[in-house]
N, C-alpha and C positions, 0 to 999 in steps of 0.2 A: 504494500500500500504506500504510494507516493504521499510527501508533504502536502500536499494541495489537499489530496481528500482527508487527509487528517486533520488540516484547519477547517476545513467545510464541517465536519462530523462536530469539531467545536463549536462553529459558528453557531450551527443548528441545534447545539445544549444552549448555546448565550440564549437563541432568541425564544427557544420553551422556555428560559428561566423568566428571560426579561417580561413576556406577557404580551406587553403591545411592541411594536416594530415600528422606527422612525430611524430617518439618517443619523439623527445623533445616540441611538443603541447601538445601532450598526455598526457605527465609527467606533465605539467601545464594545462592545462586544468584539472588534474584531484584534483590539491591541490586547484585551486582554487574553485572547485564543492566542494569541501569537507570544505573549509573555508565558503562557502557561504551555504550550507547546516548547519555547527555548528553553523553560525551568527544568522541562522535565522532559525531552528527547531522550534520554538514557534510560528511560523506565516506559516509555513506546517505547515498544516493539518492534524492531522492523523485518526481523525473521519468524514465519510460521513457528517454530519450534519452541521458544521463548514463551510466545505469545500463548500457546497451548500450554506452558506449564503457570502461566499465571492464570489461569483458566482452571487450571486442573487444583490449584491451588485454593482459588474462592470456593469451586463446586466443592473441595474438600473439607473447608471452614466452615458450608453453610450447612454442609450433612453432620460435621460437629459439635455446632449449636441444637439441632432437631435430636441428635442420640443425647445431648446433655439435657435438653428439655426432657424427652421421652424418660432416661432416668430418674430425674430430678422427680417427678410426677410419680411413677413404681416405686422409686424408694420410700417417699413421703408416704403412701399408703401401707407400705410393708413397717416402716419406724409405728405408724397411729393405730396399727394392728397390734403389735409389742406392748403400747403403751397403753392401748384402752382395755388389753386382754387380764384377766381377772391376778392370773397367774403371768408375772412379768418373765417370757421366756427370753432372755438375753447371757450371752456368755460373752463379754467383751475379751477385746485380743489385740495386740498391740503388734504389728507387721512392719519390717524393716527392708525394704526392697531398693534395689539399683535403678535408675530411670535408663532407658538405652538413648534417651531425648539427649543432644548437645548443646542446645542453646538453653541459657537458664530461664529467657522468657518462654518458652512453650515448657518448661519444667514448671514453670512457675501458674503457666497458665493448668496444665496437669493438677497440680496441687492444690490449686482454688478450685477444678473439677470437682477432685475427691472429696472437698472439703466443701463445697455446694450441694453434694450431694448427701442426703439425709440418714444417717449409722454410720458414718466416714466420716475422719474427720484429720484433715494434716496436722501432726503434731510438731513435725520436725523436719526442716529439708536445707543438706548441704551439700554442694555440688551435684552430685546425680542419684546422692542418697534420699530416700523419702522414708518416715517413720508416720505411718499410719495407726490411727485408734478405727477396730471396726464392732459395732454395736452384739455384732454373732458373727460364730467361726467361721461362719457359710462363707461371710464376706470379704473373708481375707482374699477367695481364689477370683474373687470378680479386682478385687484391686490390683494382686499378680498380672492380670491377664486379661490387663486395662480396656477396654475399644477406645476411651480417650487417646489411651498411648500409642495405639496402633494408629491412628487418624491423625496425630501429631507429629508422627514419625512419614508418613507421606506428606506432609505438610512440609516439614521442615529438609524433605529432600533436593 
């Protein structure tokens, strides 16, 4: 994709943002496409391949917000089951596990996961170490054998 159609594809965000269209939008809408295209030329794409893995990268981010929701939602009903139950069934358990994640912000994003989510809860995290508390033993093998982690880990590829 040539420069030209990537300023056009800008223009045409200015003038949905703008609302109404007159010469003097135009004239700015079009310095600011062109500032915002020279800021950031390095981060367009200009090869297929690239451009696919930042692609592959949102569809992977936004499928890990929906499994974070989706848990957040199961565990919340499985904790209110424990708690409202007559006979409180909990064996808490305290889990120490390696991240295979390298960058400390998606460890870090990892660890606000486990800890958003409801019988989980990050205790402890240094370098790619995480020290989980889980409400039942059950829960230790779901923190081992994260889908966060697994989804973080294509992420951060």
């Amino acid at each position: 994709m040539n420069r030209g159609i990537r300023l056009f594809f800008f223009m045409v965000f200015w003038m949905v943002l703008a609302e109404t269209i007159n010469m003097e939008r135009l004239w700015i809408g079009g310095v600011i496409s062109l500032g915002v295209y020279a800021l950031n030329k390095d981060l367009i794409i200009s090869n297929g391949g690239k451009c696919f893995q930042v692609v592959k990268k949102i569809s992977c981010f936004v499928t890990y917000l929906f499994i974070l929701m989706k848990e957040i939602v199961i565990a919340n009903f499985q904790v209110a089951k424990i708690v409202l139950s007559p006979k409180m069934n909990i064996s808490p358990e305290i889990v120490k596990f390696h991240s295979k994640l390298k960058s400390d912000f998606y460890r870090t994003i990892l660890a606000n996961s486990i800890t958003l989510t409801p019988g989980t809860l990050t205790v402890f995290m240094e370098g790619d170490e995480l020290i989980v508390h889980c409400l039942k033993k059950e829960y230790i093998e779901d923190v081992l054998n994260s889908k966060f982690e697994k989804i973080l880990l294509k992420i951060e590829e």
